[in-house]
N, C-alpha and C positions, 0 to 999 in steps of 0.2 A: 605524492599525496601532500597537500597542505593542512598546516596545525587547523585552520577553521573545519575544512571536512573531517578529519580524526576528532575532533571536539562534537560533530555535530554525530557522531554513530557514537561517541560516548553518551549521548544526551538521549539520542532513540532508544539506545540500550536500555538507562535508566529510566526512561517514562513506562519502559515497556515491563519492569520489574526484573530485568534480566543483568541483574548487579554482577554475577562473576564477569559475565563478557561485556560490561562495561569498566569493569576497575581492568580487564586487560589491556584496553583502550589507552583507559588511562596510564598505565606504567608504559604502555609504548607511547602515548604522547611527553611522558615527561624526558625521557630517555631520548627522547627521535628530537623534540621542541623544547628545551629547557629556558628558552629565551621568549615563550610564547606567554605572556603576565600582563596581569591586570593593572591599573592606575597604581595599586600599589604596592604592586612590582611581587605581587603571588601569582602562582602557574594556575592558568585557566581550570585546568588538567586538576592540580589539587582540587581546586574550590570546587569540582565536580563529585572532587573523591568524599569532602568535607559532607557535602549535600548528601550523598549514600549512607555515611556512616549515619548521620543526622535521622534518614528514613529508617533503619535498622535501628534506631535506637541506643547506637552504639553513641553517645555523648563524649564520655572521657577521652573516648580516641580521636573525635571530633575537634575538643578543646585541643591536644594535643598538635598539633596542622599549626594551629595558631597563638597557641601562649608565649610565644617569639615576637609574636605582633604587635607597638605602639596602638594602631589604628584597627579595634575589632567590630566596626561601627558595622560592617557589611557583614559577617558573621551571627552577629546578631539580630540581623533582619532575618535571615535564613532562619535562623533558630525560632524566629518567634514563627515565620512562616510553617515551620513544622510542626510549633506547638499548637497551630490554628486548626492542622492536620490532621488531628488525632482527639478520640473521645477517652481514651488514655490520663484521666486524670492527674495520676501521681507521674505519670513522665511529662506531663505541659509544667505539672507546678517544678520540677527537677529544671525542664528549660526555662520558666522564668526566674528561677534562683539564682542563673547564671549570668542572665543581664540586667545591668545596672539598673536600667528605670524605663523596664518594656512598654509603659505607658504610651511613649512616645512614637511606637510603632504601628497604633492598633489602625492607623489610615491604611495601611498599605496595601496593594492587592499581589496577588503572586507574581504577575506580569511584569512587573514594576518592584522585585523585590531589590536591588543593585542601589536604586537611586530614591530619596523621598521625595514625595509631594510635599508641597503648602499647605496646609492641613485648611485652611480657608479655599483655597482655588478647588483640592478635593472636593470637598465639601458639596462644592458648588456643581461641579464638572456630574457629581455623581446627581443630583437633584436635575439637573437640565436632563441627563441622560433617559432619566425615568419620566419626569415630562415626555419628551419627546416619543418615546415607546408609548407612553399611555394615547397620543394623539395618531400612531401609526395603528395604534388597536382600533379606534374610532373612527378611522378610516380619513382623519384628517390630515391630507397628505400637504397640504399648501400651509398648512396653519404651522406644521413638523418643517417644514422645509426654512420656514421666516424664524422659528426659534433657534433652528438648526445655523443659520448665517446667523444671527446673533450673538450668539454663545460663542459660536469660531474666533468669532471678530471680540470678544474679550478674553479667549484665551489665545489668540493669536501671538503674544511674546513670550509665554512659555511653551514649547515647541512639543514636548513631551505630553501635557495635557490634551494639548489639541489633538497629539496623533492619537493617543488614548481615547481622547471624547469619540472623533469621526469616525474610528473604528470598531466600536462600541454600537453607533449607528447602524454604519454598515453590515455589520456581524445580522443585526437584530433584523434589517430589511430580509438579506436572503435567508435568514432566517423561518420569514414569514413568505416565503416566496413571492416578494413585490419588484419584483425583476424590471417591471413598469418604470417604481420611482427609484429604484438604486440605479435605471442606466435615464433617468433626468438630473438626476446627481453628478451623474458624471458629463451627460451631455454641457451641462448649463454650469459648470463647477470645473472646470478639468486644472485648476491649480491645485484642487484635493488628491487629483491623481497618484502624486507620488506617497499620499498619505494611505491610502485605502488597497493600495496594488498587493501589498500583503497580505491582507487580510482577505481580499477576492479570491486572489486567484486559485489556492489552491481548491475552496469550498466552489469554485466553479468549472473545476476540473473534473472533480467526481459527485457534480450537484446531479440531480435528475435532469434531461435533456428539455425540458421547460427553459432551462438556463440559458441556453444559445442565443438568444438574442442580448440579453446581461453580456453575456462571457465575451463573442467578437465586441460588442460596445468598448468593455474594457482594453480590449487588446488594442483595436487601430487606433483608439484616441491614445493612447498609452505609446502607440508607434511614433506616432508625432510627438509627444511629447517628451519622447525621452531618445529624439534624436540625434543627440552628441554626445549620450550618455552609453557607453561601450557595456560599463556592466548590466544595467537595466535593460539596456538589447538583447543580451545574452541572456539574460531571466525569460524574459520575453520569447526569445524564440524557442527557447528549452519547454517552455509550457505551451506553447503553438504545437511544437512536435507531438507534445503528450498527446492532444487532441487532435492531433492530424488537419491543424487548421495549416496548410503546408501554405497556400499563397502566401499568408503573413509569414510563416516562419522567415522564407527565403525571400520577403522586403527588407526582415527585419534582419538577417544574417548579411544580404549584400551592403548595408548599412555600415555595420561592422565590419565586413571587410574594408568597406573603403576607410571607418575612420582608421582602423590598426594599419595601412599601408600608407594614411596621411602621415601617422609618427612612427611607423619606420621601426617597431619594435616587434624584433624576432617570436617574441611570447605570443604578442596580441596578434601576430598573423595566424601563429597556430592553433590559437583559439577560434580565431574566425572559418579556417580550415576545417577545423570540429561540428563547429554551428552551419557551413554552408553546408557540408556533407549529410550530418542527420535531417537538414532541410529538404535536401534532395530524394534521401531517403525516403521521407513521407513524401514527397510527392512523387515515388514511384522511378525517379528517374535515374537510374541503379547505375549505368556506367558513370555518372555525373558525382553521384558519390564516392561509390569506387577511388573516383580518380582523386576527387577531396582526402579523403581518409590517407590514401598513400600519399599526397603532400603532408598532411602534418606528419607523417610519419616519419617521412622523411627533413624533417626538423626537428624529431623528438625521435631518433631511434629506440625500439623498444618500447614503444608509448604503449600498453595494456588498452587504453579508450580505442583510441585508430584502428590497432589490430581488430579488436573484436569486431570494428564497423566496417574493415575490410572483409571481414570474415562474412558478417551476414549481407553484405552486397553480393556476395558469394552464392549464398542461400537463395538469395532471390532469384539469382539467375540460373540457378540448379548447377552450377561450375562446382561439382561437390568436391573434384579433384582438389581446385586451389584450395576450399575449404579448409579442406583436411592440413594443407600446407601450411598456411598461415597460422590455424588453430595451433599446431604444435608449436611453433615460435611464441604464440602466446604462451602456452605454458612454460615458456623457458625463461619468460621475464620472474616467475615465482617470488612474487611478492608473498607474503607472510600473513598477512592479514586473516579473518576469519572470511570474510568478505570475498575475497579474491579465492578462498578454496571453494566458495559455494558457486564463483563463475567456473572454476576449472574442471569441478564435478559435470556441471552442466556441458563443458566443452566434449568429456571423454563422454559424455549419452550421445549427444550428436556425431562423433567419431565411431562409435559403436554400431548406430542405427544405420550409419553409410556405409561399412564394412560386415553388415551383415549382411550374407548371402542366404540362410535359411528362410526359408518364410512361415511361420511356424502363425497358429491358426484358435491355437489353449485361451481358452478365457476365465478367468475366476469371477464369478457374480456376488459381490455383498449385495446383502440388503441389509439394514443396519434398524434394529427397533427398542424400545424402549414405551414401556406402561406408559404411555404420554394422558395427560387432562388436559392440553391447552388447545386443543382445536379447537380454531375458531367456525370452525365450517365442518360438514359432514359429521354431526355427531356418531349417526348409525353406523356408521366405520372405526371406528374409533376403540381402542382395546376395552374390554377384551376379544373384540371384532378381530378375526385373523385375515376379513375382506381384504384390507389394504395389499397385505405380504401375497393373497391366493392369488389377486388379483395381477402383482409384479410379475412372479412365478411364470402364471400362464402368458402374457405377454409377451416376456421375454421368449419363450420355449418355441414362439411363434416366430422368432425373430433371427432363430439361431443358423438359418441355412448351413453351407458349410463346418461352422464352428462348434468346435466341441466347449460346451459350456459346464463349468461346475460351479450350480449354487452353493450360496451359504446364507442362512440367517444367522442374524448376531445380532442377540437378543442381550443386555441391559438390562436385569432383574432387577425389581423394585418387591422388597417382602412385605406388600400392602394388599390392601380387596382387592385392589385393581390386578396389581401385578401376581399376585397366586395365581388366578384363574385364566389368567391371558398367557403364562408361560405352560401353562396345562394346553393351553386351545393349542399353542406355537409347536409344541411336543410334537400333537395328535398329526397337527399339519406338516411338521416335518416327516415324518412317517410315513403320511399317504401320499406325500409329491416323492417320496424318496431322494430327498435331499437335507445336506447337513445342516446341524443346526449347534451354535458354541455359544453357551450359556455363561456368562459372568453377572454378576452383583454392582451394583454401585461404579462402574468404572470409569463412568462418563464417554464419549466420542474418540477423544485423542488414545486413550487405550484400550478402547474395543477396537480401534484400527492396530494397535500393537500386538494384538491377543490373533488378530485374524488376518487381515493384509499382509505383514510383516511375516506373518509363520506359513502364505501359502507360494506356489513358485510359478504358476500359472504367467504366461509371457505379457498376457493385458489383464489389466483390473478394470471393471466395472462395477462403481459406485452407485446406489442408488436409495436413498433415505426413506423411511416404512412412508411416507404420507403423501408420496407420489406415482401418478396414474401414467403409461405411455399411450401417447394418442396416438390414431390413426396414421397420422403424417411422420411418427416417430423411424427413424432409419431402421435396419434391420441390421445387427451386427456385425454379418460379413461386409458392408458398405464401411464401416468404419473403420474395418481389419485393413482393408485394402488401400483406405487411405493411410495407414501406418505406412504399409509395404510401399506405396509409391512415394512417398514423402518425410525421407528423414529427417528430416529441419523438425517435424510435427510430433511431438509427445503428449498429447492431453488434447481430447474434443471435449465441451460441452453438450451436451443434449438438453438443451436450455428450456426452461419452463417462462421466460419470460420473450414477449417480442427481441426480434436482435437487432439492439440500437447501441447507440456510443450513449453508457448512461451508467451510473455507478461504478461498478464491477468491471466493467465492459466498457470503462471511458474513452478507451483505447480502439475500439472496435474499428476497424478499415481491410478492406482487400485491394489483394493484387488481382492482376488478369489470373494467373494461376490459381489465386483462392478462389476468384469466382468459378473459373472452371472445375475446380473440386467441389464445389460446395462447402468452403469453409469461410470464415472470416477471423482474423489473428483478433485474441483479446490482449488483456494487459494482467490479471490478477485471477489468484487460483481461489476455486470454489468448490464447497464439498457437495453442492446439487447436484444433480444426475450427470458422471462423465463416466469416458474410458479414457486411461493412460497406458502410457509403454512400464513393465515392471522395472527397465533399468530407469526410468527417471525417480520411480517411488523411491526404488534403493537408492540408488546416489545421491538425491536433493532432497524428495519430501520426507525419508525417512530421517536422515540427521537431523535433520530441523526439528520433527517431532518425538523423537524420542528420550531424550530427559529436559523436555522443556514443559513444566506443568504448569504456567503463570495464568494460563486462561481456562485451567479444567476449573470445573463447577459453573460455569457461565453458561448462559442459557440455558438453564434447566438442564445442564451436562452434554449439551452438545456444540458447547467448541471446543478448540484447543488445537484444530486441523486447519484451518485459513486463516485462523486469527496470525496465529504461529509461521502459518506460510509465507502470507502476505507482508509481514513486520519484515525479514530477509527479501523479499523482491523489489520493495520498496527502498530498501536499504542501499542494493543493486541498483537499481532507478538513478536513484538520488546520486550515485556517481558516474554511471553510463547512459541516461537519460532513457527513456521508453522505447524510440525506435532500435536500437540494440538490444535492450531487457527484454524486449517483446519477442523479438526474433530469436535470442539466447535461449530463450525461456520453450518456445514453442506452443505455447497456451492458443488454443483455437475453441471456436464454438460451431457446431455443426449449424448450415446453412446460410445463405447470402443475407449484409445486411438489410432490413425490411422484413424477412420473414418472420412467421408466427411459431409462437411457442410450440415444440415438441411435446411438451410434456405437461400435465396440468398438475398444481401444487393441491393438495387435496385440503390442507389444513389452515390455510387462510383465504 
């Protein structure tokens, strides 16, 4: 693990409000990286820790870090950045008390808290910017383009402004979805490239599927342009993967290999090894990778990334035997990390599901409701309307062949007009379907899933939120049991209310021969819309994750706190094993090939 990756899961941790498991970050970066410091010569690692206390409020312990320090010039940017933070009156005037003459700060923006602007160039950068927007609302796209090279071209020798201004730009285009002029930009512009690459690409990995013509633009000119550039390759083809744009991944990783065997440096072959291997991966072509993953491996004995990609070359091939073999070698590298126990959970689900010889048939049905007012559609449904729930009920009941099903509603009491008389109607209805019904108060999503999932032991869950209808085309549940049975690499289908495209959620969306033969297609990221999953992957992955982590209850009218929560940890995953491993580790599928039509219709938007 390198100090930049350990700094960058302290940093997620922190945006994400998850301060205990970022300061534990932190004491294993200082401890693991002591020599990893800034210009002057303070551990990254602190100045992170600095930053927390600062958000907590905790000030004195803050100063403390640094009343040692000559130089608190950077300290105090922070500080004032936190007092910009907060409507907290007597704690801004507490941080202004502490710096000299905060005056001098108020240009700064967050992005840029480290280093200052020219308070004139600012000035300036900020005024062209909002020009330029105001002429992209008007639709004047030639007139934005000539103020656009104007402006470049005087902030051209301060290198930070510029990157600043153009990305500012950019942001705002696909913003507005003008995918038209952000890829003339780049067509007619490609010295900007290396300015805008960050700011692209990830908002064109999980942009909506409009973006495809933007997204490859960026990438092949990007190919060219950054072909002696080892690292920028390697960016490059990590994000091709995500997207299963595999031609380029594997232009862009042969690249890399050839420049790391120009200079002959043991590291950057095994890098290249890495990137040829997940290239192959996405493009399906499994013994190819296979055989990649086992050369770096064999340069890196014990490498955790290889084994896992050995592992799921495995998976592809249904070789569950080697699977299983390699798997446990993985576990025996037993990194420490919080990180690394949420892959090895995930390894002993898939070792379970291939070692399981029962075939066992139980299903628990939630259905999850709450006095909701925000529907934007179907008002006559809508509580104290117990339509929506009769409506699950019976479809489901239809769908049950084989499987023994036990509903539940899990009902989210609101003590309002609304909600009195709606948990009266849910009473009556659970009585006359003869099914259960677990009543809480104010709990939000993430702990009506603790109160009900968590306490039942049924072998699959199926999730299904009150404001959705199962269409005609929707599978029948023993169709979905059986693809548990035949396919343990698989723990989670969707039953998807949306077309199934590579698009948001689904950025990831691609099949093998095998998925299409099942009718599945692998996604990237977990959703609380209408699935079933295996109950040992709840218990092992989703349930640690959500149960004392409250950071996102109250949000959305109380129902997140289940993906928001999931997704931060797979992303996590991601960002060290890249997507075609995460995806396969993971098991996340959506029922049906991609191109088909929604399952299920969303009743409330």
């Amino acid at each position: 693990m390198t100090p930049e990756f350990l700094l960058s899961l302290v940093k997620n941790s922190h945006n994400q409000g998850r301060y205990n498991e970022s300061e534990l970050y932190i004491e294993l970066g200082i401890k693991k990286f002591p020599s990893f410091l800034n210009e002057l010569g303070f551990s990254y690692f602190l100045e992170e820790k600095v930053k927390i206390l600062l958000d907590k409020k905790q000030i004195k312990e803050a100063l403390s870090y640094v009343n040692n320090m000559e130089n608190k010039e950077w300290f105090y940017k922070i500080c004032f950045l936190s007092a910009l933070d907060t409507n907290d009156h007597s704690y801004r005037e507490e941080i202004f008390g502490i710096i000299p003459d905060f005056s001098k700060y108020k240009v700064y923006s967050r992005s840029y808290a480290q280093k200052p602007f020219e308070d004139h160039l600012f000035d300036n950068c900020v005024k062209a910017i909002n020009e330029i927007k105001s002429l992209f609302i008007d639709l004047k796209f030639e007139d934005a383009l000539n103020l656009l090279e104007l402006n470049l071209e005087k902030f051209k020798e301060n290198k930070r402004i510029y990157n600043y201004f153009l990305n500012e730009i950019v942001s705002d285009l696909l913003s507005r979805r003008m995918y038209g002029e952000y890829t003339a930009i780049i067509r007619e512009h490609e010295e900007y490239i290396p300015y805008i690459y960050d700011t692209s690409s990830n908002i064109l990995i999980k942009d909506v599927w409009t973006s495809e013509v933007a997204r490859r633009a960026l990438y092949f000119r990007s190919l060219a342009k950054f072909e002696n550039n080892a690292k920028m390759l390697s960016r490059l083809a990590k994000d091709a993967c995500s997207v299963n744009y595999s031609d380029l991944a594997i232009e862009a990783a042969n690249q890399i290999d050839y420049l790391a065997r120009k200079n002959s440096l043991e590291s950057e072959i095994f890098n290249s090894y890495l990137i040829l291997a997940d290239a192959n991966l996405s493009a399906r072509r499994i013994d190819l990778s296979y055989d990649f993953y086992h050369k770096a491996n064999n340069i890196s004995k014990g490498d955790l990334y290889s084994l896992l990609g050995i592992c799921c070359s495995c998976l592809e091939k249904r070789d569950y035997d080697t699977f299983v073999k390699y798997a446990k070698i993985c576990k025996e590298t037993k990194a420490f990390t919080e990180l690394a126990t949420h892959i090895y959970k995930l390894i002993d689900v898939k070792i379970d599901n291939i070692n399981r010889d029962e075939k066992t048939h139980d299903v628990g049905l939630f259905i999850f409701s709450h006095p909701t007012e925000r529907m934007s559609h179907n008002h006559d449904l809508a509580p104290p309307n117990t339509k929506m729930i009769e409506d699950i009920i019976s479809n489901s009941n239809k769908r049950t062949g084989h499987v023994e099903v036990n509903t539940n509603i899990v009902y989210d009491h609101r003590e309002t007009a609304l909600g009195i008389p709606y948990k009266e109607n849910l009473l009556k209805l659970a009585e006359s379907k003869d099914v259960n019904i677990i009543i809480n108060e104010n709990n939000g999503l993430r702990k009506q899933w603790l109160e009900s999932i968590a306490r039942s032991n049924e072998e699959f869950i199926l999730v299904i939120e009150q404001d959705h209808e199962l269409l005609e085309n929707c599978p029948n549940w023993m169709e979905l049991i059986e693809i548990f049975h035949k396919r343990p690499d698989i723990n989670y289908i969707k039953i998807n209310r949306d077309k199934n495209i590579a698009d948001r959620f689904d950025f990831f969306a691609n099949q093998s021969i095998i998925d299409y033969q099942d009718n599945l297609t692998k996604t990237s990221l977990f959703s609380n819309t209408p699935h079933i999953m295996r109950r040992s992957f709840f218990n092992s992955f989703i349930l640690p994750i959500i149960s004392n982590n409250d950071y996102f209850d109250g949000g959305n009218d109380g129902a997140s706190g289940i993906e928001e929560s999931v997704n931060v940890i797979i992303e996590n995953i991601a960002s060290y094993l890249g997507w075609q491993i995460t995806s396969r580790l993971l098991g996340l599928s959506i029922w049906g090939n991609i191109g088909d039509d929604a399952v299920v219709n969303h009743l409330g938007y």
